[in-house]
N, C-alpha and C positions, 0 to 999 in steps of 0.2 A: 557421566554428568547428569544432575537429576535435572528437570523440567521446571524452570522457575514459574512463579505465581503469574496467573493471569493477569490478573491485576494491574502487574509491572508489565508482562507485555500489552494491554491494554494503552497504560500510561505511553510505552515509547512508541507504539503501533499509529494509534489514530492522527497523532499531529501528523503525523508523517503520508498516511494516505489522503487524509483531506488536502491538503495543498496538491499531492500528488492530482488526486483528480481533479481539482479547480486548473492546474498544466492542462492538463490532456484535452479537458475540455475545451480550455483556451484556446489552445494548437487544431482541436479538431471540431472546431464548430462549423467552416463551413459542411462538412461531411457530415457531422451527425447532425443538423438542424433536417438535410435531409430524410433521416431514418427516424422508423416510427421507434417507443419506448423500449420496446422488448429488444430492437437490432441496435441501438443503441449503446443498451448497457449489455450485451453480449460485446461489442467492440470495444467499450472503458471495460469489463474486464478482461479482456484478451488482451489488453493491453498492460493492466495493473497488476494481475496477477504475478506474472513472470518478472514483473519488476520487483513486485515486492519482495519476492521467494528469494530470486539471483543476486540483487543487488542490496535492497534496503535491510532485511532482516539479518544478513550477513552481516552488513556493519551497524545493525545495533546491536548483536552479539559483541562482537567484538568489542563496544566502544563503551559496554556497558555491561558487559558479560559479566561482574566480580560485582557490579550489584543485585544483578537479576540470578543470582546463588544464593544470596543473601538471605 
């Protein structure tokens, strides 16, 4: 299976992390209001990461897999 275009994952990636992390944040303010910037976004990506990888990119392969061949 070749690697589709950036571009396209660009298009189904972003909407999808940005709400993701307006959640996380949501959920984890009072915790990071405590930590300064750098510990912060070490803990939204420790968080995001593994989401996106396991769960989200999975099913926007899938759901969108025979466009992003295209």
């Amino acid at each position: 299976m070749k690697k589709p275009p950036k571009w396209k994952m660009v298009i189904l990636v972003w909407p999808i992390v940005y709400p993701t992390i307006l959640l996380i944040t949501y959920l984890l303010l009072p915790i990071l209001n405590k930590l300064d910037l750098p510990k912060r976004t070490l803990v939204m990506t420790i968080i995001l990461v593994p989401i996106m990888i396991y769960l989200i990119l999975p099913m926007i392969n899938r759901t969108f897999g025979k466009w992003l061949q295209k």
